[in-house]
PASEKE-363124 format. One record per residue (C-alpha): y, z, x; residue in one letter. Coordinates in steps of 0.02 Angstrom, whole numbers. Last residue first. Example, Ala and Ser with C-alpha at 12.3 -4.5 7.8 and 13.67 -1.06 7.14 Angstrom:
BEGIN
        y        z        x   res
      -53      357      684     s
     -225      390      615     a
END
This chain:
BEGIN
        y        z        x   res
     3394    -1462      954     x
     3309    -1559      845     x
     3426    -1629      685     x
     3408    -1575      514     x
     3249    -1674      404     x
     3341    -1788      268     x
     3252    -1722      125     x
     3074    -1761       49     x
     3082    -1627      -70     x
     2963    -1512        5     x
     3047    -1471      151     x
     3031    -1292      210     x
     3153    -1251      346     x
     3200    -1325      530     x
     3072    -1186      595     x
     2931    -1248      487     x
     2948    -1427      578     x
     2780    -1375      680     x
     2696    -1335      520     x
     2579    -1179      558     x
     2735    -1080      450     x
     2683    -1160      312     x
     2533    -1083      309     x
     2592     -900      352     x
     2700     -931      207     x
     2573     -953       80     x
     2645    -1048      -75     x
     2672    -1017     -251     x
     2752    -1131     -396     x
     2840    -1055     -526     x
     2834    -1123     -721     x
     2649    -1125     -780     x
     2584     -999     -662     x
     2553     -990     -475     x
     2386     -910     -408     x
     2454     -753     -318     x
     2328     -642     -405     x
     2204     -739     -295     x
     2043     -798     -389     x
     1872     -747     -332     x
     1750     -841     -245     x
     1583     -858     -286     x
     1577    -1046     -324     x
     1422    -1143     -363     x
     1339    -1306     -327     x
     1300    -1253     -143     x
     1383    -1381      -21     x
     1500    -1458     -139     x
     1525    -1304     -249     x
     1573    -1219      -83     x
     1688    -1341      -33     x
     1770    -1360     -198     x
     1809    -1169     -210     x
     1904    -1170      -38     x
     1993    -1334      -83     x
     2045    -1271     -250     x
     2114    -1098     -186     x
     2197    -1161      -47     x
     2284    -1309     -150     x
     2336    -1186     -292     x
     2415    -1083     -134     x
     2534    -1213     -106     x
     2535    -1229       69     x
     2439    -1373       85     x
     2578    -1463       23     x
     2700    -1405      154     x
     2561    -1450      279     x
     2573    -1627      229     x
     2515    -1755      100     x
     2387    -1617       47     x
     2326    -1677     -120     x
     2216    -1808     -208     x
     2086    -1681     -205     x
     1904    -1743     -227     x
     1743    -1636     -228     x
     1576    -1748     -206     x
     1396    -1682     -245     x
     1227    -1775     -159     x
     1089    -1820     -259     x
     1118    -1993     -280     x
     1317    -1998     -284     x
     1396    -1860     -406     x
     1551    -1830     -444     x
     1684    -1700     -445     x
     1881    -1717     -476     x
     2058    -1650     -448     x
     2224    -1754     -470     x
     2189    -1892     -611     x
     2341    -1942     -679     x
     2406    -1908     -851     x
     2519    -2046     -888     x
     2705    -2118     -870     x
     2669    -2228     -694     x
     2787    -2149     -578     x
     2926    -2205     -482     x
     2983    -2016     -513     x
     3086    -2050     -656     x
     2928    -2112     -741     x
     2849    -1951     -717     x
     2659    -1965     -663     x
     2579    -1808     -783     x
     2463    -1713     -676     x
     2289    -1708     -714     x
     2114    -1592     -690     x
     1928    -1563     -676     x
     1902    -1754     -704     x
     1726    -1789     -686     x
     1661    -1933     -619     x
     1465    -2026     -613     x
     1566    -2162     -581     x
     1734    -2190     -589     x
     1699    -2374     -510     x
     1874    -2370     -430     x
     2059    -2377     -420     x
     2210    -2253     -418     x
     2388    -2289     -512     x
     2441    -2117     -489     x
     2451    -2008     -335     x
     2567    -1849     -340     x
     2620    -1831     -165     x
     2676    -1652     -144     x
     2801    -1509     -181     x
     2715    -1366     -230     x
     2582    -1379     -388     x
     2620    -1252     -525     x
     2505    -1220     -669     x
     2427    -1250     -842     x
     2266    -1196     -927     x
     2267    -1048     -786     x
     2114    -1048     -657     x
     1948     -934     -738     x
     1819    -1085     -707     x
     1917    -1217     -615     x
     1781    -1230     -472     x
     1652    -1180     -590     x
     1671    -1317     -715     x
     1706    -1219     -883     x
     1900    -1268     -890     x
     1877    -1448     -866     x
     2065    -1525     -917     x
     2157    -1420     -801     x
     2327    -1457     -796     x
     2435    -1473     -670     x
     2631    -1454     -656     x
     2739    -1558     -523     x
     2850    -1512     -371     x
     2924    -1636     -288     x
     2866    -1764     -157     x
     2948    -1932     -202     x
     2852    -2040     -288     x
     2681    -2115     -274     x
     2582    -2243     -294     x
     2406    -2317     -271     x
     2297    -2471     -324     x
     2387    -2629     -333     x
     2375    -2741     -506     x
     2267    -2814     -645     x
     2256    -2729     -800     x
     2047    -2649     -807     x
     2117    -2509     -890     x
     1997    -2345     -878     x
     1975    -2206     -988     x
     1974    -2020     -980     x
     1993    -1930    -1136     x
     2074    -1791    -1212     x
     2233    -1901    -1285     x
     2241    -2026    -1127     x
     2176    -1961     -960     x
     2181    -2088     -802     x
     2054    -2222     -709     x
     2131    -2378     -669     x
     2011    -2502     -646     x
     1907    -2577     -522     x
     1901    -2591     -323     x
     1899    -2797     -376     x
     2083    -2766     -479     x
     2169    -2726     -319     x
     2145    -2609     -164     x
     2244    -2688      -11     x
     2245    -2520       83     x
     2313    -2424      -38     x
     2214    -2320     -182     x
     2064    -2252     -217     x
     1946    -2178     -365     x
     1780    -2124     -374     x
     1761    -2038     -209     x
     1559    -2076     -166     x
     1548    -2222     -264     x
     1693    -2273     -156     x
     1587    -2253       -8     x
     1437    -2361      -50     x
     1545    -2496      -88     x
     1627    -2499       55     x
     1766    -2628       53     x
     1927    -2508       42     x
     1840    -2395      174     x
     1988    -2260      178     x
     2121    -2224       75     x
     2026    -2097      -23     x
     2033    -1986      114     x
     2212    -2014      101     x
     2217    -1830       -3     x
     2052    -1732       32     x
     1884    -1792       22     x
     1751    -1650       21     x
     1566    -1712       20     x
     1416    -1611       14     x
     1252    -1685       74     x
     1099    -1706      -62     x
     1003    -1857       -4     x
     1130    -1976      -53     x
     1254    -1883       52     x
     1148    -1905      197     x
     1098    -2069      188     x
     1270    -2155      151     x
     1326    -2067      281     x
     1198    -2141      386     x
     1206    -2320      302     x
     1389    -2308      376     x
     1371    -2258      547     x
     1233    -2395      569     x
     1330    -2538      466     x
     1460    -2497      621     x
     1629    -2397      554     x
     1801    -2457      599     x
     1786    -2608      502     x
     1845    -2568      340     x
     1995    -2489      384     x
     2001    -2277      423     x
     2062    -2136      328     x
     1988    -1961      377     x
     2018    -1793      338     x
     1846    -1784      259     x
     1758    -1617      240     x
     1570    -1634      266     x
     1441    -1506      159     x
     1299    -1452      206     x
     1296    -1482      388     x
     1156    -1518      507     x
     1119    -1683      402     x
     1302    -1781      473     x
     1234    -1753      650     x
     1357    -1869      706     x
     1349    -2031      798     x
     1478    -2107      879     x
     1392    -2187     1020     x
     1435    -2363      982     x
     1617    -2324      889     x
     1715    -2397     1074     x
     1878    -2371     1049     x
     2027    -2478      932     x
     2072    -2362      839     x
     2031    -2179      910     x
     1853    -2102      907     x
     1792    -1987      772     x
     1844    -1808      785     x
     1705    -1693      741     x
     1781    -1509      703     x
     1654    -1374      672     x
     1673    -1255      527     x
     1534    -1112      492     x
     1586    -1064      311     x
     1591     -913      197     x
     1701     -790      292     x
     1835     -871      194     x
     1979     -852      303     x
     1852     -984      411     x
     1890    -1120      269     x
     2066    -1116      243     x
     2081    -1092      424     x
     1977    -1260      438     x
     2090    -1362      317     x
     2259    -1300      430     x
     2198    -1342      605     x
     2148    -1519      534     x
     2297    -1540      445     x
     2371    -1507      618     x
     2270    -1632      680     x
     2292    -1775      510     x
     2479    -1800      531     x
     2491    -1917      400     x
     2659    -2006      420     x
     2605    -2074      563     x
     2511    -2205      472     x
     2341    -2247      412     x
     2248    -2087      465     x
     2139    -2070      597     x
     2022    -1926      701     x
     1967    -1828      590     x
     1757    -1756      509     x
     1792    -1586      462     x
     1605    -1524      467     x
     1525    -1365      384     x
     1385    -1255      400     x
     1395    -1144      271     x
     1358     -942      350     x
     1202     -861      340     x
     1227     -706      189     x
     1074     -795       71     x
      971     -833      231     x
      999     -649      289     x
      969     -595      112     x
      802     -683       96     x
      740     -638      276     x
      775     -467      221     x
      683     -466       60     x
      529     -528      163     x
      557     -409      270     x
      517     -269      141     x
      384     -333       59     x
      285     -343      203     x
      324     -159      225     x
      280     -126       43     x
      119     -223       74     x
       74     -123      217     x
      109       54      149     x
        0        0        0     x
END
């Protein structure tokens, strides 16, 4: 009896060690399609979110520079559970090889995180824009697909022809959550506060296998395109579950504490398919934004003040 208690025992443990192990988790970088996405101190900013945590084992993997040799660029995408992408690359930066892996992990159950421009990337890859739905830039017309956006409770598409992606100028903006039982917006406020950011509208794609968790009205005023775009979504591609954020132009967007909270969450659901993670009283509400300081402050320009309305930027000293 002794003996089978003690068996017992550490097999418990080895249960709750597994169950307490760290996520393994890659931020894949290393490109953006302009300077105006400064993707390395995004970078520094995505995997504090993650380590504050105490839920994740981050490792950076920087892909090679334009223009460099991509023939031993191979990661270990299966030794993570879920992959973070702060990535936006042309069609032809990846080798069929690179690209059927992804396409192999994910499809076999791998995580995927795409955040902001990440759905920039790969305008051609099928595969890959399975994976986030929706897109915009990079030459992305009618072939991507339609418009995906919310009309009277409903997400439908409209197949008009036309460029995907826009935005106006970055200002703050209200969300609402349109899947309040999904557990990465489970227990978040109907309506809330986003800090000043890109709001992207007019995106492309297949939309399949999407969710919309939730929207942000594109205001006309704003060079925007007068409906309920989508800002936060899941999907699903083979057995593998996607979280997408259209947000996080810059570290001043990042540093809206709604953005913390959502990327943390989606992470987790991506690797795990739940979310354990409690919500901040700091949340913002329907009518005042809320941002972490100690965020912003990991901006270089934080010392010249906190722009979030796109502002002429003072002059260095």
């Amino acid at each position: 009896m002794t003996r089978v208690l003690a068996t017992c025992f550490v097999v418990l443990l080895g249960l709750a060690a597994r169950a307490a192990a760290p996520i393994p988790v890659m931020v894949l970088d290393g490109e953006s399609g302009g300077p105006y996405h400064d993707w390395l101190h995004v970078t520094t900013v995505l995997k504090k979110m993650l380590d504050e945590t105490g839920l994740f084992a981050v490792t950076v993997v920087s892909a090679p520079a334009a223009g460099a040799d991509f023939s031993g660029f191979a990661p270990e995408f299966a030794k993570y559970r879920v992959v973070v992408l702060n990535y936006d690359a042309p069609d032809e930066r990846w080798p069929e090889a690179l690209k059927r892996s992804f396409e192999q992990y994910v499809s076999s159950g791998g995580g995927v995180v795409s955040v902001h421009a990440a759905d920039n990337a790969f305008p051609g890859w099928i595969a890959f824009n399975e994976m986030v739905g929706v897109g915009g830039w990079r030459n992305r017309a009618e072939q991507a697909g339609p418009y995906w956006f919310e009309r009277d409770g409903k997400v439908v598409s409209d197949s008009t022809p036309g460029r995907a992606g826009s935005h106006g100028r970055r200002v703050p903006f209200q969300v609402t959550v349109r899947e309040p039982n999904h557990p990465i917006t489970k227990g978040l406020p109907r309506i809330w506060m986003h800090q000043g950011d890109e709001l992207y509208a007019r995106l492309r794609g297949p939309g399949k296998n999407m969710t919309v968790l939730a929207t942000a009205f594109s205001d006309p005023s704003n060079a925007g395109s007068g409906r309920d775009e989508p800002q936060l979504m899941v999907l699903s591609y083979g057995r593998g579950r996607i979280f997408h954020t259209t947000w996080g132009h810059d570290i001043t967007a990042l540093s809206s504490v709604d953005f913390v909270v959502t990327f943390q969450r989606g992470t987790e659901w991506a690797a795990t398919g739940q979310v354990t993670q409690k919500l901040p009283t700091t949340f913002p509400s329907a009518d005042s934004v809320s941002y972490r300081a100690d965020i912003a402050a990991m901006d270089p320009d934080f010392k010249y003040g906190l722009d979030n309305l796109d502002l002429p930027v003072p002059a260095r000293r």
